[in-house]
TORVOLO-666589 format. One record per residue (C-alpha): residue in three letters; x, y, z. Coordinates in steps of 0.1 Angstrom, whole numbers, padded with zeros to 4 digits, always signed. Layout:
N
ALAXYZ ...
***
This chain:
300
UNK-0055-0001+0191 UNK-0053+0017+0162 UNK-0026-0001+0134 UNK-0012+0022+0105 UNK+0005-0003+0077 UNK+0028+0012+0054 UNK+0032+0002+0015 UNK+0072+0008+0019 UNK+0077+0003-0021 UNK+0048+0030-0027 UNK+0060+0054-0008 UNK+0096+0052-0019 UNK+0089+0055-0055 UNK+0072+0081-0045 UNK+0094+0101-0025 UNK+0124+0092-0050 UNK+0102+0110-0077 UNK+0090+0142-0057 UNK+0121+0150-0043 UNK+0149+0151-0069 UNK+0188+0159-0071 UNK+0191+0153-0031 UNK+0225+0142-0019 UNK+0250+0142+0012 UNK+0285+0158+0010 UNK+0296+0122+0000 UNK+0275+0122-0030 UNK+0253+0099-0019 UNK+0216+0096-0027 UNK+0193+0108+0001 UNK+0162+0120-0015 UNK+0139+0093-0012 UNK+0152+0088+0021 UNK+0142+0121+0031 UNK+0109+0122+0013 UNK+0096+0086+0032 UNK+0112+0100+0065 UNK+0089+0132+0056 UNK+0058+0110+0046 UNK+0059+0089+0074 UNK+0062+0113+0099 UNK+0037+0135+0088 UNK+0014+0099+0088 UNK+0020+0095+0127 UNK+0016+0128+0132 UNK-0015+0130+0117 UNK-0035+0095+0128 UNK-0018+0089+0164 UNK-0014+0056+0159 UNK-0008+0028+0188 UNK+0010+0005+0167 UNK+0026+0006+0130 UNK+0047-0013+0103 UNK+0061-0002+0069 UNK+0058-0036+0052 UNK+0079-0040+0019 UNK+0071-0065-0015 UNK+0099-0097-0010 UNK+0092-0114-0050 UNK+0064-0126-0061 UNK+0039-0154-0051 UNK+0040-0185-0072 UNK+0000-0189-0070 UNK+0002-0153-0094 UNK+0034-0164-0115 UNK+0017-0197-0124 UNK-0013-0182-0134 UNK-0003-0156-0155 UNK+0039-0157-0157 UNK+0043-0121-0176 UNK+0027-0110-0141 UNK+0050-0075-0134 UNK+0072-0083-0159 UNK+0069-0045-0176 UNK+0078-0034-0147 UNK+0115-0009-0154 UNK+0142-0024-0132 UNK+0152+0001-0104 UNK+0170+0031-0109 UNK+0206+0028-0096 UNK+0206+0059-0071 UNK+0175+0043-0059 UNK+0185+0010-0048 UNK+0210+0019-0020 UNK+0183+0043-0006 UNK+0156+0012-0002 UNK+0183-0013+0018 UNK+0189+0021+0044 UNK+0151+0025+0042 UNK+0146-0012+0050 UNK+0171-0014+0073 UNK+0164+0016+0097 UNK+0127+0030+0091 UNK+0122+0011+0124 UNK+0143+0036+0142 UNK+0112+0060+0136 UNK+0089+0037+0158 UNK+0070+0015+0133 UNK+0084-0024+0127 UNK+0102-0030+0089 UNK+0099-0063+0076 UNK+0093-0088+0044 UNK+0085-0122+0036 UNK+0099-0139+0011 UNK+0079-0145-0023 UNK+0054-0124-0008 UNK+0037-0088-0017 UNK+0030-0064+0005 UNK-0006-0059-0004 UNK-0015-0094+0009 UNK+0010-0094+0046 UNK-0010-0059+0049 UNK-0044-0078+0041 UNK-0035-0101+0072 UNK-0024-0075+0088 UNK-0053-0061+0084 UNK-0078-0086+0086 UNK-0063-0102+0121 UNK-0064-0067+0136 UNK-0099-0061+0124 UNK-0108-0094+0147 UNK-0096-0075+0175 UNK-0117-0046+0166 UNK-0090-0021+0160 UNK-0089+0011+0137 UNK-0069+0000+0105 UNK-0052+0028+0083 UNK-0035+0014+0056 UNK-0012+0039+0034 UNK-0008+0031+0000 UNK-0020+0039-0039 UNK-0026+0003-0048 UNK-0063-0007-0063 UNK-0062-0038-0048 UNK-0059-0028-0017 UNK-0093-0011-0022 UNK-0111-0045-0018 UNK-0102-0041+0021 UNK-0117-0007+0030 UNK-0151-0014+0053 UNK-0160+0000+0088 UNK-0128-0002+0104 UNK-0102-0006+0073 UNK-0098+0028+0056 UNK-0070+0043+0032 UNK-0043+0074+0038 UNK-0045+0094+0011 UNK-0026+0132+0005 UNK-0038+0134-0031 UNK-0063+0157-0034 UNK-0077+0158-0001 UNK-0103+0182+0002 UNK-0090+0200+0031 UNK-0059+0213+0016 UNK-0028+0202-0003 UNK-0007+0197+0032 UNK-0034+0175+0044 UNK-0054+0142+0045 UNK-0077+0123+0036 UNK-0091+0092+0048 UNK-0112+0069+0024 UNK-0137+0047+0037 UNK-0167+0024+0017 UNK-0186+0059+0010 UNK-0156+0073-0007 UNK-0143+0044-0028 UNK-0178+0040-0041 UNK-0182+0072-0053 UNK-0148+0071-0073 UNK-0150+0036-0084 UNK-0189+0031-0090 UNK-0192+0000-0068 UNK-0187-0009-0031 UNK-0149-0018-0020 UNK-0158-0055-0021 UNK-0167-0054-0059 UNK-0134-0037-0071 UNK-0117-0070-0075 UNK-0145-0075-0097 UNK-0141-0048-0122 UNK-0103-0053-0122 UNK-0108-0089-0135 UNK-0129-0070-0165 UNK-0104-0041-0168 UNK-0068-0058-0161 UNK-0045-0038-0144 UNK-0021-0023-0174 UNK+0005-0015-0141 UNK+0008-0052-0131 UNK+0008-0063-0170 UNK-0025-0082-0159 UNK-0045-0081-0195 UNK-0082-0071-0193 UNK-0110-0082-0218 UNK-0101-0062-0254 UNK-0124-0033-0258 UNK-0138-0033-0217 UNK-0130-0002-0194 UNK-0137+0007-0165 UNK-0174+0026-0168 UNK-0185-0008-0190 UNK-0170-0032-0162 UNK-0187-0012-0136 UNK-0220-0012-0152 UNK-0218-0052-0156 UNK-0213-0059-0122 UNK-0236-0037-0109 UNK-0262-0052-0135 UNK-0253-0088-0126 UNK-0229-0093-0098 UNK-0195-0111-0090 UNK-0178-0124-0116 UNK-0189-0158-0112 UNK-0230-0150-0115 UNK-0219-0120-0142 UNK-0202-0152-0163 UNK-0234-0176-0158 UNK-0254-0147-0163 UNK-0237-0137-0200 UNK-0265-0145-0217 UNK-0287-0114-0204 UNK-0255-0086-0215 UNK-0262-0067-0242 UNK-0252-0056-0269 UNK-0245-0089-0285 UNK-0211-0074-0292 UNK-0199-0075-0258 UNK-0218-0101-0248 UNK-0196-0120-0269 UNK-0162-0103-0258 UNK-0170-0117-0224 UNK-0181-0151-0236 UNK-0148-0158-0252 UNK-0131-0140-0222 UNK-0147-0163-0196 UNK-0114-0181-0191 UNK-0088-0147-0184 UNK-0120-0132-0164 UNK-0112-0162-0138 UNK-0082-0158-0135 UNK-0077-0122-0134 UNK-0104-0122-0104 UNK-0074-0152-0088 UNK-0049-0131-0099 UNK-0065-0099-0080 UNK-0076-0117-0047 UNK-0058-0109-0019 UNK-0041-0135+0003 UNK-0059-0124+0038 UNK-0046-0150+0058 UNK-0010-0156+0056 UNK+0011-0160+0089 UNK+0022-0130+0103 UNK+0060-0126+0107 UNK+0057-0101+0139 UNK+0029-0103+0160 UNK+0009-0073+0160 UNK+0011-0068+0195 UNK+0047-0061+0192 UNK+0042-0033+0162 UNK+0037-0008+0195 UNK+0057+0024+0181 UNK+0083+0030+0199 UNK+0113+0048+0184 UNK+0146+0045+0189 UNK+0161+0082+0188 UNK+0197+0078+0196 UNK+0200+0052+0168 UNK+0178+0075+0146 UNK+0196+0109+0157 UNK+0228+0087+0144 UNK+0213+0081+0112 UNK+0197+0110+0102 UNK+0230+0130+0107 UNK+0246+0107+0084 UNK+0221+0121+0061 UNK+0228+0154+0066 UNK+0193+0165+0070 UNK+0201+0196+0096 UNK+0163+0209+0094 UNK+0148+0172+0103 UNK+0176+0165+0123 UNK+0164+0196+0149 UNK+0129+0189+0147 UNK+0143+0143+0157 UNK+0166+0166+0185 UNK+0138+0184+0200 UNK+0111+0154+0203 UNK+0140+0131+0217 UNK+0148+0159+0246 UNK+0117+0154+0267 UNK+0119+0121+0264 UNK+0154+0115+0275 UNK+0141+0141+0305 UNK+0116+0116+0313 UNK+0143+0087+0316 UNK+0161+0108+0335 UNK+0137+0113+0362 UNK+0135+0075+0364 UNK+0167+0070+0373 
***
């Protein structure tokens, strides 16, 4: 089995802001549609995976409101031409072959963590496509990340990050990046860090002394006194930050992964993308669904 999982918020921010200005002859918004149609595709094509699921964020988690209630709250609401373009996205990104689905109250970072974690237990290959730090804390032997930024082999290419590769970036091992975060804060999830601490001084003290909880009995040993003090009187939003951070790893899982087999739908999708107006990925849909609608053929 190899399981790709999807950040379906990430990737249509991001293909809402790349592609700009795209519409049908309605007047209708289609460019982020286009752009996650694009960026999912090009995903299949270029890990073959057995199974997939574009998970989407459904609210928040109480555990993270009640902890720290600005949580997200500086986040801009969405842009108008935007929000009709998520509810077709959420509502037929399954026709491409990977499930679609939410859970209420719940962020996509932690369904993809038990996603993730339950399909490492069956010792599958895990590809999980997103830009989120957090996510980070997951990558080991058989988690790694989709990435197209900067990938060494060319801008129409890939890269895949495993331990080796968020190490070098971030100065520690994947399972210590929760632990610099709850030094840091994450300024894009309004989660405040400790006043004066980036990220090459929160790397350095938990390389020096460890998870947050031996870094904080350990205080004593930091120096210069100066910050040794900043964390002192920080001990408190150090905690929770590392709470806030964690990843739920364990939660349910709405669709059993044995069911996220790909397997798309192209009559539906054919359908769809018309609708769209996209001719050019409409031909390329046409031509992959003809062999296959050969092969049914034959059955019969």
């Amino acid at each position: 089995m190899k399981l790709l999982l999807v950040d379906g918020h990430y990737y249509l921010y991001r293909s809402h802001f790349a592609i700009r200005g795209l519409t049908n002859s309605k007047g209708e918004p289609t460019n982020a549609i286009f752009g996650f149609i694009k960026a999912l595709r090009k995903m299949i094509a270029d890990l073959g995976p057995t199974h997939a699921a574009v998970i989407w964020d459904h609210g928040l988690p109480e555990r993270r409101t009640a902890l720290q209630p600005e949580y997200k709250q500086n986040r801009a609401e969405m842009p108008d031409d935007l929000r009709p373009q998520e509810i077709w996205l959420e509502q037929n990104i399954a026709l491409l072959g990977p499930a679609s689905f939410s859970v209420p109250n719940t962020e996509a970072d932690d369904l993809i963590a038990s996603y993730a974690r339950a399909a490492e237990a069956l010792e599958a290959e895990i590809v999980i496509a997103t830009n989120d730090k957090d996510i980070l804390q997951l990558v080991g032997e058989r988690i790694r990340i989709y990435s197209t930024a900067k990938a060494d082999t060319g801008a129409d290419s890939f890269a895949l990050l495993g331990p080796a590769e968020v190490a070098a970036k971030w100065g520690v091992p994947p399972d210590r990046i929760g632990d610099v975060l709850a030094l840091t804060g994450d300024s894009s999830d309004n989660i405040p860090g400790v006043p004066g601490v980036g990220s090459k001084t929160a790397v350095k003290l938990v390389n020096a002394l460890g998870p947050v909880p031996g870094l904080l009995a350990r205080a004593a040993e930091i120096e210069p006194e100066k910050l040794r003090d900043k964390i002192s009187a920080s001990s408190a939003l150090i905690l929770a930050n590392r709470e806030m951070v964690r990843l739920d790893e364990h939660l349910p899982l709405p669709v059993p992964i044995d069911q996220l087999a790909i397997r798309p739908d192209y009559p539906r999708l054919i359908e769809a993308v018309k609708a769209c107006e996209f001719k050019s990925l409409l031909a390329e849909i046409q031509a992959e669904a003809a062999p296959r609608s050969a092969e049914q053929s034959e059955l019969f």
